[in-house]
N, C-alpha and C positions, 0 to 999 in steps of 0.2 A: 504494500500500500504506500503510495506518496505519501508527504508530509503530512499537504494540507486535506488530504481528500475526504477526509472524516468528517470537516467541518461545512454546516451550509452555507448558504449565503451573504445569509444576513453576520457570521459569525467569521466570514469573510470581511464584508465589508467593516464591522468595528476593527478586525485587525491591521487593516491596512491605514481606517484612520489615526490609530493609536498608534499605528508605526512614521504616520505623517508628522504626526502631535511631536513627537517624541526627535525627531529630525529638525523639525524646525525650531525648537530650543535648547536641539546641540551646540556646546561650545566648539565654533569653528567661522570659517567665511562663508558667506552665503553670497549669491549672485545672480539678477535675472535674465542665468541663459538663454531659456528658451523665448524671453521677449525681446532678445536682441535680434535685429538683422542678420541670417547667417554670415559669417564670414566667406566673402566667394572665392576663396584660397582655399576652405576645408571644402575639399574635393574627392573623389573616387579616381581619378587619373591615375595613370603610372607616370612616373616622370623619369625623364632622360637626359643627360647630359652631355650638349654638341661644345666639340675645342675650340675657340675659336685662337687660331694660331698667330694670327696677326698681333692677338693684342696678348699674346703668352710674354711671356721675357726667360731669357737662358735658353741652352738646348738641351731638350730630351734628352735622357729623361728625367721631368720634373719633379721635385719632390713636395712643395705648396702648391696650394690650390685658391682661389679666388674663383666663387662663384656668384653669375649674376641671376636673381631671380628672386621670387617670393620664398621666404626663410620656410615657412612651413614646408612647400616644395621640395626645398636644399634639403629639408630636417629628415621627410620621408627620405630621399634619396640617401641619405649619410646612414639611416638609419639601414639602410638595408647595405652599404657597402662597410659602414666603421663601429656598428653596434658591437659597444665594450671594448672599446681601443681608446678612445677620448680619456687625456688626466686630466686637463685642465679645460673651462668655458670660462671663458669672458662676454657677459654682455653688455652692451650699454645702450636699450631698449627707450623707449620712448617715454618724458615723463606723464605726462599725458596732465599739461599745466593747463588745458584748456587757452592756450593761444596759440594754437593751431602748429603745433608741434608733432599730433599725432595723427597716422593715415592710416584709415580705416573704410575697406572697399572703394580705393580710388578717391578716397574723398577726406579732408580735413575736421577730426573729431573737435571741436571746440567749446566752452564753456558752457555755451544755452544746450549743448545734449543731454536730455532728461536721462541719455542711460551712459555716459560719459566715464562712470566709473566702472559699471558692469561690461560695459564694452569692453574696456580696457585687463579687464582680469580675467573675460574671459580670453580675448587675444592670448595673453601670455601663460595663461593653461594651457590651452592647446600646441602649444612651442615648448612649453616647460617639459614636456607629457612627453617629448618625442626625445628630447636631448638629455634625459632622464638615459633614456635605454642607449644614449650612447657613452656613456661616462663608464669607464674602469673601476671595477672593484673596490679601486685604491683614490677615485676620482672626486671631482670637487668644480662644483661653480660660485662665482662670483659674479654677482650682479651690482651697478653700479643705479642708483637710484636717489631721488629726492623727497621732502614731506609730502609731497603729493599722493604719493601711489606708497610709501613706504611700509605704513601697517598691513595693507594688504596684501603686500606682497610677502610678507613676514608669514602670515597665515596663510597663504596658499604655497609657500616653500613647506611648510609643517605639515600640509594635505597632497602635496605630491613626494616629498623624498622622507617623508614621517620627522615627527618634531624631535627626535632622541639625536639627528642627523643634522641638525642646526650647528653648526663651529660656531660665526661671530659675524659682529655687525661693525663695521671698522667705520671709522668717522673721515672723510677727509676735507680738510678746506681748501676749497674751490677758490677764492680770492684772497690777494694779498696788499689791495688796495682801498682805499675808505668808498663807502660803497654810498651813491646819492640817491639809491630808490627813494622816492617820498614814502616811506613805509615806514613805522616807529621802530621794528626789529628789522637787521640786513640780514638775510640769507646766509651764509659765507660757508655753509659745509654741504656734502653731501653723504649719502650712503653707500657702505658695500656689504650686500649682503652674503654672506659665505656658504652653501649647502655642501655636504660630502654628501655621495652613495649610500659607503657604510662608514660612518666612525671612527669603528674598532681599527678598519682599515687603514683608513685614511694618515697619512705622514705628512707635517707640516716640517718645513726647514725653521729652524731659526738665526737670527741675523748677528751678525760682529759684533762682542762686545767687548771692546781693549780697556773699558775702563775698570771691568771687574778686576785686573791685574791690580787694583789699586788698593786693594781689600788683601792682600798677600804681602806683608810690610815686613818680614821677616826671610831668613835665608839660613840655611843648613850650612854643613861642612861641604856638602858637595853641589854647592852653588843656586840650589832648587828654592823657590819662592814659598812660601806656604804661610799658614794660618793657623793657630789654636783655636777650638773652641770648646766652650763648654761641654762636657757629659751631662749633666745635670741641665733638665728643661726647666727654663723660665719663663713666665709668661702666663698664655690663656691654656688650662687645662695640666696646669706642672705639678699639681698635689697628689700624695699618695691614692686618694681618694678617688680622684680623674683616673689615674691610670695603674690600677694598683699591681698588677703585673710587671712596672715598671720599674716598681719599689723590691730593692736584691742587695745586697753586698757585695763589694768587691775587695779585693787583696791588694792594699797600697803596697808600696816598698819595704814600707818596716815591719809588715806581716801584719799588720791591725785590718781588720774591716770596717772599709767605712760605707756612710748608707748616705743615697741622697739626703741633703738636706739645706731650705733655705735659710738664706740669715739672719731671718725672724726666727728660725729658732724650730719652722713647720716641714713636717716631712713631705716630701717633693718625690718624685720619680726622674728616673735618667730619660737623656731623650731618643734612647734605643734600646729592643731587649739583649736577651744574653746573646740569641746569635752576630747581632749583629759588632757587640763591643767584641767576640772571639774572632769575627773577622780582621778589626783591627789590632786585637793583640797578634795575632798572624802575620799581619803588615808591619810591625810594629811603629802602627799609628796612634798606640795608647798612648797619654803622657801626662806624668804623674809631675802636678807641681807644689810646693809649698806657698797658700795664703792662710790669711788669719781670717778666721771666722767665729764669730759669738766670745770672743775675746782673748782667743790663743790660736795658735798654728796647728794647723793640720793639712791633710793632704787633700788634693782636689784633681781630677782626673780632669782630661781635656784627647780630646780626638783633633790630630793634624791632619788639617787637608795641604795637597799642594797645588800649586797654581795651575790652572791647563795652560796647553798650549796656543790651544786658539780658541779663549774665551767667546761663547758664545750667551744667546738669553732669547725667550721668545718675542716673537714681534710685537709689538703693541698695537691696541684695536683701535690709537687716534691716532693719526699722519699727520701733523702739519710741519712735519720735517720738507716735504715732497714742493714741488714746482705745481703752480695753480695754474688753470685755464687764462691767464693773461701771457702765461709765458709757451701755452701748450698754442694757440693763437699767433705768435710771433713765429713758433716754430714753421705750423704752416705757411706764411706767409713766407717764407724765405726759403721753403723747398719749393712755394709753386712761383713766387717772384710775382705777388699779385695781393689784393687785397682778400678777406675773406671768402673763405670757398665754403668754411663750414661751421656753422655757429653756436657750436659746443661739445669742442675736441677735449681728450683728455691727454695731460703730459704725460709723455710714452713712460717715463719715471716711473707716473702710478703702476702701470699695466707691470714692468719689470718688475716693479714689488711683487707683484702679483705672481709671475712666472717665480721668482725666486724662493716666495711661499712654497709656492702648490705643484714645483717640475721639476725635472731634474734634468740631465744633457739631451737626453735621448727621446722626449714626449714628445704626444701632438697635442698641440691648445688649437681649441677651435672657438668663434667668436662670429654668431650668426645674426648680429647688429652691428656690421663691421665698419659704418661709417665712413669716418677720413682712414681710416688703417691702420691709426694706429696699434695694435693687437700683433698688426703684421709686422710692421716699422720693428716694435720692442722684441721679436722672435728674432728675427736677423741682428738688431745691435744686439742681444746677448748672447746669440752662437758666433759675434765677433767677440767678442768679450773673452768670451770660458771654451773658444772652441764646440761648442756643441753640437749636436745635430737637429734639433728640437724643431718640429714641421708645424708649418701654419694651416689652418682652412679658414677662411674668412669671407662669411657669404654675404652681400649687400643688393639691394633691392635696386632699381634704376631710381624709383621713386617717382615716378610720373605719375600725373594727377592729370587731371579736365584742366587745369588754370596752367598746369606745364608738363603737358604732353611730348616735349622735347627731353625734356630732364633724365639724364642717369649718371646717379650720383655712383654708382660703382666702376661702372670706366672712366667718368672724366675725374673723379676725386681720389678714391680707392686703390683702383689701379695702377693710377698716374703716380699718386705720392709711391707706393712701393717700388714702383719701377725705376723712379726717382733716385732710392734713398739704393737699391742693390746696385746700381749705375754708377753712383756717385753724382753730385753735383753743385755747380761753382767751384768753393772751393773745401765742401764736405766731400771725405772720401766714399769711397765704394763700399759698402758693407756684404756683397758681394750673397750669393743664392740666387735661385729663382722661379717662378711659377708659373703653373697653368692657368690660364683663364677659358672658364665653361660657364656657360648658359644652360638655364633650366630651359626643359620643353614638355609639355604636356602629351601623354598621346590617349585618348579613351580607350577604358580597358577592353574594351570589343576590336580595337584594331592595333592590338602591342605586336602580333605579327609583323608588323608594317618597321619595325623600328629598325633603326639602320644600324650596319655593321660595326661604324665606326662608334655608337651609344655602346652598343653590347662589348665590344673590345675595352672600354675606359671603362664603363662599371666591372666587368672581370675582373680589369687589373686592379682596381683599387677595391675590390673584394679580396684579392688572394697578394696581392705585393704591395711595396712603400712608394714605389716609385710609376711615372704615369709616361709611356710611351705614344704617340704618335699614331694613327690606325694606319696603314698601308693594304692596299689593296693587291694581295697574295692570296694563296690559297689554302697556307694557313699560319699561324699566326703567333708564335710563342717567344716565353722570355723564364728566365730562370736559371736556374746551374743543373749541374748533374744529380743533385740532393729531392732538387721538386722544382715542377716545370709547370705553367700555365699554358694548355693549347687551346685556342678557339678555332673553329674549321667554319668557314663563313659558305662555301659549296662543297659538297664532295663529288668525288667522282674517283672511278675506281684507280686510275692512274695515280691517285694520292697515295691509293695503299704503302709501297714501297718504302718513300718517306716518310711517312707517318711511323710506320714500323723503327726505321730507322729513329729516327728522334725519339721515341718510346722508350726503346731498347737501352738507350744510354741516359737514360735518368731513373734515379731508385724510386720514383714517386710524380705523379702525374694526374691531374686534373685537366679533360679533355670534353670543351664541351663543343657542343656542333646543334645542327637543326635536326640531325636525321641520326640520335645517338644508338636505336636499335642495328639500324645497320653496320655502324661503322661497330656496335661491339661484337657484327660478326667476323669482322676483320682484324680488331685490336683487342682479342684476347685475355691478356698479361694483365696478373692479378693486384698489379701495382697500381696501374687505371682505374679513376674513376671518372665515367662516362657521365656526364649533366647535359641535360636539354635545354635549348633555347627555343622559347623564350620563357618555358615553364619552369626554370631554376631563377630565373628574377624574377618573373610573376610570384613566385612564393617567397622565398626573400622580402620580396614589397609587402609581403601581406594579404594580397589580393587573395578572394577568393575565388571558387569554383577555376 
């Protein structure tokens, strides 16, 4: 028997209201989805992604990627090539200030929209929802945001990656200048909100810290820095009582036992148990010294630390160490030689904090509000920096609207600044990489047949490898070593056999996909092969059904 089947109607209906009742005075965010507009991005399409080589920079094969399209688009498409490879997201989404800052179906969301704020959360649900499933195990986003949208965004981070996943909410200040809004408070910070995947996972770096050396005023016989400190805890929680476990004896020098005890004369606890003071007698980091206490000499223990090498401490959740939007502003200005191109870049400064946090040499950070580029700009200055190889994807809308149908903000701003800054230019050097640039394309799922070779060749590879080659029109199509090899076979015909065979043969592992995979497995055998169909191995991938 089903759950509910025992029950009638009517005994239906109360529980469904009682389950209404009980939802709508959950503590969480609420929002009037279904009265909004749909969004005409959240679509049924498959989407594909054409190279356009003209406006790529470097040569094949690429290792960033710059795409142009609706991020929802990019997100399904990422989702089906990079799902769980993503460490790092950067976004710096829209704040949605109600002075036409946010675009919403072609059109500018503004103040007088009765649904203005529900619009807007749910926009970035459905974005949150997709970049959710591409973040590593070990992964973490950062969103950059203002009072506007910030508590909600707070609470629908807690309803998509669960509230135990929350890091931190870091402060930054935006200006560095006295600010003339006629307004009684100035604005002057903004927010970055933090989510991890999982937690427990998740590793933050923490940053330089030379001044701790300064807390180590003391030096051994063999030149080493260090510090005394107390055994005995002072402070919140230091009496036998708080921690009575704590409270033991120990064997000073002259064979006496002494016992915690403060200088009022009250019994106190050490500020470690026994394992851990037998570690440092081991070390011998115990160290026994003579002060007066309650009006004569006795002995007092102390545990030495010694100075690290390269004091470190964690990041702090306020920034206004960092370079503000006046000087992120000037930046652009003098990569493009022109005045404003874009009117609330962030200093690449920030973003590098950012990578410094939450990457390490070798990630991909992806940033699907990529604006001016910066996201991209900061990837390249810090694999100049540290050597690294750390890969970008940074997806940007053109942005046209009815009033600027002209407009695309991801080739003339986006692209241009990155190509800019790997180039070199004036008299800034070259930071030297470089990227693909692709276009999102729609195709309705009743005609994904249709999709051309060169989409199915670039999602392949950026499903199975790092790097993004060029489609050529051969007959058939691979990249790899002798370890594991990607084939795509765009016709067959039986004169392939031989070759095919050949190239099979000399790799330990192979992924071969084709349009007509029953045939070709009667040809190819070899249990190292696996045969995938096109175009029903990205069909599902995507999601798509039936």
């Amino acid at each position: 028997m089903a759950k509910y089947d025992h029950l009638t109607k009517n005994e239906l209906v109360r529980l469904l209201e009682a389950r209404d009742r009980r939802d709508a005075t959950r503590f969480g965010l609420v929002w009037e989805a279904n009265e909004i507009e749909r969004d005409n991005t959240i679509n049924s399409d498959f989407v594909a992604l054409d190279l356009v080589r003209e406006q790529s920079v470097g040569a094949a094969p690429w290792r960033n990627l710059i795409i142009e399209g609706d991020n929802f688009d990019a997100l399904r498409y990422l989702r089906m090539t990079y799902a769980g490879r993503i460490k790092c997201i950067y976004i710096d989404p829209p704040y949605n200030t109600g002075n036409r800052d946010f675009v919403y179906n072609d059109h500018f969301v503004d103040a007088n929209d009765s649904w203005r704020h529900s619009t807007w959360v749910e926009f970035m649900y459905q974005r949150l929802m997709l970049a959710k499933d591409l973040l590593r195990q070990d992964g973490s986003i950062f969103i950059s945001i203002d009072d506007n949208e910030v508590a909600p965004l707070r609470l629908l981070l807690s309803r998509i990656f669960g509230e135990g996943n929350f890091v931190a909410s870091f402060i930054w200040r935006k200006v560095d200048s006295p600010n003339d809004n006629k307004v009684p408070i100035t604005p002057d910070h903004e927010y970055i909100l933090c989510c991890s995947l999982n937690r427990v996972s998740a590793k933050f770096a923490s940053m330089s810290a030379p001044h701790i050396l300064e807390a180590y005023g003391s030096m051994d016989d063999k030149g080493r820095s260090f510090r005394d400190r107390l055994l005995k805890k002072n402070g919140k929680n230091s009496l036998r009582r708080d921690r009575p476990t704590m409270f033991f004896p120990l064997k000073a020098p002259d064979g006496n036992e002494v016992l915690p005890i403060h200088d009022n004369g009250e019994e106190a606890c050490w500020a470690m148990g026994r394992e851990g003071i037998a570690k440092h007698r081991t070390a011998d980091t115990l160290v026994w010294k003579r002060r007066v206490k309650l009006g004569k000499e006795v002995w007092e223990p102390y545990t030495r630390e010694y100075a690290p090498e390269a004091p470190t401490r964690p990041y702090p959740t306020i920034w206004n160490d960092l370079p503000t939007m006046r000087q992120a502003k000037a930046m652009l200005r003098e990569i493009f030689d022109s005045s404003d191109l874009f009117s609330t870049p962030k200093p690449i400064e920030l973003i590098e904090r950012i990578l410094r946090i939450a990457t390490s040499p070798d990630d991909i950070i992806l940033d699907f509000f990529a604006g001016s580029g910066t996201t991209a700009h900061a990837v390249l200055k810090l694999n100049a920096e540290d050597n690294g190889t750390r890969r970008f994807i940074v997806v940007s809308n053109a942005e046209a609207t009815v009033e600027e149908p002209d407009k695309n903000l991801c080739q003339d701003v986006c692209a241009r600044r990155v190509k800019r800054v790997v180039e070199g230019y004036d008299d800034t050097p070259a930071l030297g990489g470089d990227f693909a640039y692709l276009r999102c394309r729609r195709i309705a799922p009743g005609r994904l047949v249709e999709i051309e070779h060169a989409q199915v060749w670039t999602a392949l590879q950026m499903i199975h490898r790092e790097t993004l080659e060029e489609f050529t029109d051969k007959e058939f199509l691979h990249v790899g070593d002798d370890e594991a090899v990607l084939m795509y076979v765009p016709r067959f015909t039986k004169d392939l056999v031989p070759v095919l065979r050949k190239a099979v043969n000399s790799s330990a592992a192979v992924v071969l996909y084709s349009w007509q995979p029953e045939t070709l497995r009667q040809y190819i055998r070899a249990g190292h092969v696996q045969h995938e169909a096109i175009p029903e191995s990205l069909a599902r991938r995507f999601g798509m059904k039936g």
